[in-house]
C-alpha positions in Angstrom: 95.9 87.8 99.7 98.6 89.3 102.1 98.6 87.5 105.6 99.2 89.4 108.9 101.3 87.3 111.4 99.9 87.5 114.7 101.9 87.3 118.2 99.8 86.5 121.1 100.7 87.4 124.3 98.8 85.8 127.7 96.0 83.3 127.0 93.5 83.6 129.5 90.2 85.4 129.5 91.5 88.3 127.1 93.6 85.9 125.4 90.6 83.8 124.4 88.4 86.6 123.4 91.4 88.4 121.4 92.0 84.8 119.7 88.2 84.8 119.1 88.6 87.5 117.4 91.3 86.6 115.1 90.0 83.3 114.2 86.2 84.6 113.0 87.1 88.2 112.2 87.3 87.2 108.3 83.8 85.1 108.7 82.1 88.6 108.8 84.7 90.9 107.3 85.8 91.4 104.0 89.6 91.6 105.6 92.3 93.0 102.8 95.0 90.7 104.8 94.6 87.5 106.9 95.9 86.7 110.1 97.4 84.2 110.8 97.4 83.3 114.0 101.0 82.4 114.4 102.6 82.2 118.4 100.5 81.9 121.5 102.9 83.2 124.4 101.8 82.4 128.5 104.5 81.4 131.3 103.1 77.7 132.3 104.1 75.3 129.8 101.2 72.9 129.7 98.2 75.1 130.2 99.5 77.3 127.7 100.3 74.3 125.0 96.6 73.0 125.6 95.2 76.6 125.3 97.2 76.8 121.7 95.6 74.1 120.9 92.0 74.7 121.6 92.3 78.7 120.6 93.8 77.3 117.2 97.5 78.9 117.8 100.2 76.7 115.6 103.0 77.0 118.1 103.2 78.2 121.6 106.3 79.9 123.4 106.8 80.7 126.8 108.8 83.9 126.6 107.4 87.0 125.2 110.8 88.2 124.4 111.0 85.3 121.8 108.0 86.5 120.0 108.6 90.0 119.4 111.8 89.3 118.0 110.4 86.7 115.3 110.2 88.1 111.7 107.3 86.8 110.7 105.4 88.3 113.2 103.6 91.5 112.3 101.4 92.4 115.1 102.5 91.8 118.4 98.9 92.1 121.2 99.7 92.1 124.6 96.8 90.8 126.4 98.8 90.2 130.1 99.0 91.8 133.4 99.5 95.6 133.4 103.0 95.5 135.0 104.5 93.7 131.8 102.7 96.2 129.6 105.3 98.9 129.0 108.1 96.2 128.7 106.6 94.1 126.2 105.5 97.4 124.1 108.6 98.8 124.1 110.8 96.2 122.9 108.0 95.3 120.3 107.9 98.6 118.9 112.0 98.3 118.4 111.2 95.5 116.6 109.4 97.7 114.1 106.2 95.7 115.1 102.8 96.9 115.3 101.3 96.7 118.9 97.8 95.8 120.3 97.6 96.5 124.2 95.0 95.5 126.4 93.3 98.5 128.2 94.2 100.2 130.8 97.7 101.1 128.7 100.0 100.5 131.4 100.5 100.3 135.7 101.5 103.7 135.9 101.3 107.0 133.7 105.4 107.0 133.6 105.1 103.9 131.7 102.0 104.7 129.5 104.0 108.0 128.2 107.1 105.4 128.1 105.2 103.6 125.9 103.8 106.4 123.4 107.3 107.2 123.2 108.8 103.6 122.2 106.2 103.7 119.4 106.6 107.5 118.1 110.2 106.7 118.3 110.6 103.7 116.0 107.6 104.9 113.7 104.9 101.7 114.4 101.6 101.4 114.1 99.5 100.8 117.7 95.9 100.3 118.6 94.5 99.9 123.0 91.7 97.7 123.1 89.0 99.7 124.1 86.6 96.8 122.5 83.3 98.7 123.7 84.1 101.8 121.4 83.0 99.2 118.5 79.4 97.9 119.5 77.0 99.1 117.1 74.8 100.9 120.0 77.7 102.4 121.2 78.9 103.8 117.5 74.7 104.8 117.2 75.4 107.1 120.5 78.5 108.5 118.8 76.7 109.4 115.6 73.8 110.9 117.3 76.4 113.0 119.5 78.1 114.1 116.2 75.3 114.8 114.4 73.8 117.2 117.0 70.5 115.4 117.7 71.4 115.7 121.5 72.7 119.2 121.4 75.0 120.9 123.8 76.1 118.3 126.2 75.5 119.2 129.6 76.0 115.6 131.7 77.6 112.1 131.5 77.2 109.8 134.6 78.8 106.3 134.3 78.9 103.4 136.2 80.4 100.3 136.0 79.6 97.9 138.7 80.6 94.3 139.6 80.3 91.5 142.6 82.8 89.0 142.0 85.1 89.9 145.4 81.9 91.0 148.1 83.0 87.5 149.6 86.0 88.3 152.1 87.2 85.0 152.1 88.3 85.3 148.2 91.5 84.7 147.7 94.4 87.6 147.1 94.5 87.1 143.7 97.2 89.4 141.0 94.2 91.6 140.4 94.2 93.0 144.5 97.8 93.4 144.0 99.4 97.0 143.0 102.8 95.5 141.9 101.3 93.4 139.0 97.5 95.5 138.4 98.5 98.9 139.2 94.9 99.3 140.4 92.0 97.9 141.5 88.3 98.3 140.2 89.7 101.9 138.8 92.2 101.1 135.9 90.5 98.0 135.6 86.7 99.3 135.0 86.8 103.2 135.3 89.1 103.2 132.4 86.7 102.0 130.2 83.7 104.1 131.0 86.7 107.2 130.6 87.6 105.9 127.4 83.8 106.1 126.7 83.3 109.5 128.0 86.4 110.9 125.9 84.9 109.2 122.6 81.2 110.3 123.4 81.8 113.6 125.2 85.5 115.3 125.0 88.4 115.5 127.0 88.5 115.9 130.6 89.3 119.1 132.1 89.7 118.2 136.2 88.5 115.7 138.3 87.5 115.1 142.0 87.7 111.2 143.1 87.2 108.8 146.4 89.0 105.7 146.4 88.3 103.0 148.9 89.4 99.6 150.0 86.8 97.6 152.0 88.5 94.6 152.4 92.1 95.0 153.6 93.5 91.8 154.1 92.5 88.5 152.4 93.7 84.5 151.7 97.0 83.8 149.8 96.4 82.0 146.9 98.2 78.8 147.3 99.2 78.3 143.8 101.7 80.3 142.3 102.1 81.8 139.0 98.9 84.7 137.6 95.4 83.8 137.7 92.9 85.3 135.8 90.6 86.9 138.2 90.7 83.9 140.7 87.1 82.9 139.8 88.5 79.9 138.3 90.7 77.9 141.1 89.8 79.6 144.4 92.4 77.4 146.9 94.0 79.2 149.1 96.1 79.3 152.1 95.1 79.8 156.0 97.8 83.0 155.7 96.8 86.3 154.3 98.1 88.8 152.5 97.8 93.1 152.1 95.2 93.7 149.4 97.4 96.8 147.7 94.2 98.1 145.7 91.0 100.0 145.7 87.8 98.1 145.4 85.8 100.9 144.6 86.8 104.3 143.0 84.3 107.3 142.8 84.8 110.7 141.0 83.8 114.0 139.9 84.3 115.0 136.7 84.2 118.8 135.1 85.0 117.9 130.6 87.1 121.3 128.6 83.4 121.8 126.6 81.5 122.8 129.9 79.8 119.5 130.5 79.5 117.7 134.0 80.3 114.0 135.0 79.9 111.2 137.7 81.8 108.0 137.4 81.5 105.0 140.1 83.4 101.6 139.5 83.2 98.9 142.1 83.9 95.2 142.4 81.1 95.4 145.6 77.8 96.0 144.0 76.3 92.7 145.1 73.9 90.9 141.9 76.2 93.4 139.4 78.2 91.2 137.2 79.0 93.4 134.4 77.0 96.4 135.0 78.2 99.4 132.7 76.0 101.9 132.5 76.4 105.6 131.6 73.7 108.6 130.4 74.1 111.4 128.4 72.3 114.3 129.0 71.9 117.2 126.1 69.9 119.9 125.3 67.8 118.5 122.9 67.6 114.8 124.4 69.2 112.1 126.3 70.8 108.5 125.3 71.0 105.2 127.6 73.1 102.5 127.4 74.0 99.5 129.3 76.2 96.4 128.8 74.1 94.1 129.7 71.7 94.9 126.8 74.3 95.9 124.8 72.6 95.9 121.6 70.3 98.7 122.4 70.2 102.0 123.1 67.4 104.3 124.7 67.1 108.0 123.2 65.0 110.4 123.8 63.7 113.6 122.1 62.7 117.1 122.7 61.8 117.4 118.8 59.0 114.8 119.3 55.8 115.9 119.2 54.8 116.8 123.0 52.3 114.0 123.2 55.0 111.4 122.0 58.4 112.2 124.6 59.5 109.4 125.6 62.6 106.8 126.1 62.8 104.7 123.1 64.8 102.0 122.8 66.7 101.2 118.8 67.8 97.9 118.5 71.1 98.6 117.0 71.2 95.5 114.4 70.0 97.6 110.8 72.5 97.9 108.5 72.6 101.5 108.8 74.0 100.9 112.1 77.9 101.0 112.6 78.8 97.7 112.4 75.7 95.7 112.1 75.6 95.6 108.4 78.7 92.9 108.8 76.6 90.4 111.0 72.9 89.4 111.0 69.4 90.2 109.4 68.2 93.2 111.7 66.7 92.1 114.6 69.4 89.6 115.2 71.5 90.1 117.9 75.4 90.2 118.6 77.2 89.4 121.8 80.2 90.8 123.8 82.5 88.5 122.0 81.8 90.4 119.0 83.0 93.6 120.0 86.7 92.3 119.5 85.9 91.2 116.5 84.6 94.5 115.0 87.9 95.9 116.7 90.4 93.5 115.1 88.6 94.0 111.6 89.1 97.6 112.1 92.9 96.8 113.3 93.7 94.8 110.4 92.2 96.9 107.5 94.6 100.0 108.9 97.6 98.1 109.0 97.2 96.8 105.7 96.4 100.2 104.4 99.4 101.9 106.2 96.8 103.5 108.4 96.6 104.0 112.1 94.1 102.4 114.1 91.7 103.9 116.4 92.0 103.8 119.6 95.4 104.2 120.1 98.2 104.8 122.4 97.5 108.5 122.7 94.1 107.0 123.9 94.9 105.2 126.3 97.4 107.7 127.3 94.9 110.6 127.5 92.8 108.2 129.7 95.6 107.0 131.9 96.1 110.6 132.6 92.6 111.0 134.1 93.0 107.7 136.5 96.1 109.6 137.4 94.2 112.5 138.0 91.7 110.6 140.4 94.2 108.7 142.1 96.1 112.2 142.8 92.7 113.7 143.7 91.9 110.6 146.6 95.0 111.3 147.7 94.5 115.1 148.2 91.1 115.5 149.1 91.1 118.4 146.0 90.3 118.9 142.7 92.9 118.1 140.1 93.4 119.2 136.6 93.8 116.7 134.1 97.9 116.9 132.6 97.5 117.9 128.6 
């Protein structure tokens, strides 16, 4: 069988789940290649050699530039810091090598068109890990869209909510920084439930956002060198530093088909850890879905029978769900991990088959465009249309 050779780039939480991924994709897929989990690339040498290890990586290399150069590397994932996004992509796709990138795209929406370019240029394959596109409730809400049991589309409101920096004495890790994130809560969580909007409703037409910081200053980290999100070594120093970010980002949103949306992110919903949320309101019924039950989705009905409306909520683990038929008896439940996996299955079948994968750059460009859009918007107190 043909073998796919795989070049990791950063280690850490999305490093782990992509390897995840790589390592146990062909336990529930019928893969037409194998990957072969080849280079594990991260910039502190003994971290990153015991992280190899564990994750199952036969070598490790600390600079990226050394992977996308190698020959027998065919995919190249970048799974770092947004500010090393459009570098890393760009030289890869010179390489002739295809690329995975870790959502949002890129910092900026310069470098996210930089980076569509690099990639139409040299003729490469590229995929943005949107991993919640491929849960089975989430491919459920897209067929029931598609197939017109909703009808005409008339609302979307999203949320996606988290706690993890309420505590103003947490340090000022790279995530509160604008040089190395880009953004705060909004490229880092409203680009998701965007994505999600432009898969399950259509293309954004303007938008009208709100973007706050409620913590301005907070501890150095002590340490040098990129944490993940801080949770795991909290030391800091007695000096502080600018957070550069928003916390929380809020915003208005009118799609090209006619519908209406709301979309809040924020790291300061105290008790949320991983709360996304969204609603989709149709003409002929409504779906539900959130994250942290994110095997089920609640639908409901105007064609039921009067006496029977209500929310019901499908388990989305029968085979005739998108997805589910690769994993367990129905019934059985999968976990977040598993959404990589369904993304690097679909990933590896389309390079093997000459195909592109889905989503893409253009994806993540399209949404990059819209936390433009919002970030223009906060800025202006206006309305502003979403570039095409």
């Amino acid at each position: 069988m043909k073998e796919i050779g795989i070049g990791l780039i950063g280690y850490k939480f999305m490093g782990k789940a992509h390897s995840h991924a790589y390592r146990d994709a062909g336990l529930f897929f019928d893969l037409p290649a194998v990957p072969v989990m080849k280079v594990l690339c991260g910039r502190s040498e003994q971290p990153l050699k015991a992280a190899a290890e564990k994750l199952g990586w036969q070598e490790h290399e600390t600079d990226w530039r050394n992977v996308v150069g190698r020959k027998d590397i065919d995919i190249v994932d970048i799974s770092t810091p947004q500010n090393i996004h459009r570098d890393i992509a760009v030289e890869a796709a010179k390489e002739g090598k295809t690329v995975l990138c870790e959502k949002p795209l890129a910092s900026t929406l310069k470098d996210a068109y930089e980076m569509v370019e690099a990639a139409e240029k040299h003729g490469v394959k590229h995929a943005v890990c949107f991993n919640y596109r491929k849960l089975p409730a989430v491919g459920l809400a897209k067929n029931l869209i598609k197939d017109g049991k909703l009808g005409k589309i008339y609302h979307m409101r999203a949320v996606y909510l988290q706690d993890w920096i309420i505590d103003p004495e947490f340090p000022l890790v790279w995530r509160l920084q604008k040089s190395v994130a880009g953004s705060g809560a909004h490229g880092d969580l409203n680009a998701h439930i965007i994505d999600m909007a432009r898969y399950l409703v259509g293309e954004f037409e303007e938008v009208a956002g709100v973007c706050e910081t409620f913590i301005k200053k907070r501890p150095l980290v002590k340490e040098t060198g990129l944490l993940e999100t801080g949770i795991e070594d909290k030391k800091k120093s007695a000096e502080t530093g600018d957070v550069t970010v928003d916390d929380a980002a809020l915003f208005l949103a009118r799609f090209k088909n006619g519908a209406l949306g709301s979309f809040e992110a924020t790291r300061f919903a105290a008790g949320r850890k991983n709360g996304l949320k969204f609603e989709i309101n149709g003409s002929k019924g409504s779906i539900v879905f959130n994250l942290e039950n994110l095997n089920e989705l609640d639908v409901y009905s105007t064609e039921d029978p009067e006496y029977a409306r209500g929310f019901k909520t499908v388990i989305a683990t029968d085979p005739s769900h998108p997805y589910a038929a690769n994993w367990w008896p129905a019934g059985h439940i999968i976990g977040y991990g598993e959404s990589f996996i369904n993304l690097v299955s679909d990933l590896l079948t389309a390079v093997s088959k000459g195909e592109y994968p889905s989503p893409d750059f253009y994806d993540g460009l399209k949404c990059q465009e819209v936390l433009s859009a919002v970030e223009e918007s906060a800025e202006s107190g206006k309305w502003v249309k979403v570039k095409e």
